[in-house]
C-alpha positions in Angstrom: 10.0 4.4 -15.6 12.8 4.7 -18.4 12.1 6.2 -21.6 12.0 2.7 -22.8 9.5 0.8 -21.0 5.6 1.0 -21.4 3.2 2.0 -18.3 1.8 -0.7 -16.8 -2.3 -0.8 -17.2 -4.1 -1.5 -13.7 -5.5 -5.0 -14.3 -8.6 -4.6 -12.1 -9.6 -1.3 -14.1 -8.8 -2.8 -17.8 -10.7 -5.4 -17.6 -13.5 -4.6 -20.3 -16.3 -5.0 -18.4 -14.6 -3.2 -15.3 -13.2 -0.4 -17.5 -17.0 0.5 -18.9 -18.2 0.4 -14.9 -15.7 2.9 -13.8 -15.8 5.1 -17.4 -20.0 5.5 -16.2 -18.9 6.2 -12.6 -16.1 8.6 -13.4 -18.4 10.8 -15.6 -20.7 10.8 -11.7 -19.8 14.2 -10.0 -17.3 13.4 -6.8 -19.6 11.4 -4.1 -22.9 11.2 -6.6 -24.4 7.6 -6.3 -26.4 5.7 -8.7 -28.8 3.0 -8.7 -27.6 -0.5 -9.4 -30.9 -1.3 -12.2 -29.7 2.6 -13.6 -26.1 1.2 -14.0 -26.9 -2.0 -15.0 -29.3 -0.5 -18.0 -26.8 2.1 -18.8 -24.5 -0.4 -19.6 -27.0 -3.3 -20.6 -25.1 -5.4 -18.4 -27.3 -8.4 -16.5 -27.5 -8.1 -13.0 -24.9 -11.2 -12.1 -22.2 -9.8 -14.5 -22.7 -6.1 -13.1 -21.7 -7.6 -9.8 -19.5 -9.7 -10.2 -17.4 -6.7 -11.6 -18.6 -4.7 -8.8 -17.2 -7.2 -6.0 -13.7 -6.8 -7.5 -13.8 -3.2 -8.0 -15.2 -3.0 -4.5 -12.7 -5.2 -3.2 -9.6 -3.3 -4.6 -11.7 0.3 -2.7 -12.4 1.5 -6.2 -16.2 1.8 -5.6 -18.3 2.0 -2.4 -21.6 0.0 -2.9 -24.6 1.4 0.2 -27.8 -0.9 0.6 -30.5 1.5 1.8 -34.5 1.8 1.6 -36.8 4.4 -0.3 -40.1 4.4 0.9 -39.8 0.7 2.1 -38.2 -0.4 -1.4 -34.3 -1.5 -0.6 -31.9 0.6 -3.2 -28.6 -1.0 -4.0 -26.2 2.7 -4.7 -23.1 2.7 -6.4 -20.3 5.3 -6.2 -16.6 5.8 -6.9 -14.5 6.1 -4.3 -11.8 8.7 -3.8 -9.1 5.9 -4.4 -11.3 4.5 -7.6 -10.9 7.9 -9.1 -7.6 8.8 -8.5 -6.7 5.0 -10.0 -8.7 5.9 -13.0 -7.2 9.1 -13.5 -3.8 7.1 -13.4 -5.2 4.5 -15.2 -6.0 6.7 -18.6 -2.6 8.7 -18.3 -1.0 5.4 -18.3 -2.9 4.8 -21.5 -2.1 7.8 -23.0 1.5 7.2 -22.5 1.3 3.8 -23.6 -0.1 5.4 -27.0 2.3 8.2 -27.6 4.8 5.8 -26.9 3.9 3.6 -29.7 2.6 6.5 -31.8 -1.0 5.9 -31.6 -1.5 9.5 -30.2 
């Protein structure tokens, strides 16, 4: 990057919708899951919108999504991966550079 070009935002994180997933996950200590209804009221999302942005995220390795059971009761668990929080991590210091750049520090 020169000193005159602008970071380039990673399109499957800044999507609005996408961005406020991986903003809940990232504040998730390293490997903690949560529930897919817990998520989805967290963010008052409806379920087919929470997973449609959850299929993207998954397919780019950002989040890890387990099916399991709890006494008999299938659970639907949601995590960030490894990979989703490093891209996050790059994701806001991209931002940040994109605002100092243009002096919205």
């Amino acid at each position: 990057m020169t000193d005159t070009s602008l970071p380039e935002l990673d399109p499957v994180i800044h999507a609005q919708a996408r961005l406020r997933v991986t903003v809940a996950l990232a504040g998730l200590h390293h490997g903690d899951q949560i529930t897919f209804p817990r998520l989805q009221q967290l963010l008052d999302m409806t379920a087919g919108n929470l997973s449609t942005h959850l299929r993207k995220l998954e397919d780019a390795g950002y989040v890890e999504i387990t099916k399991a059971y709890e006494h008999r009761t299938p659970v639907t668990l949601v995590k960030l991966t490894s990979k989703g929080r490093a891209a996050f991590e790059s994701y806001t210091s991209a931002l940040h550079r994109l605002l100092d750049a243009t002096g919205g520090s």
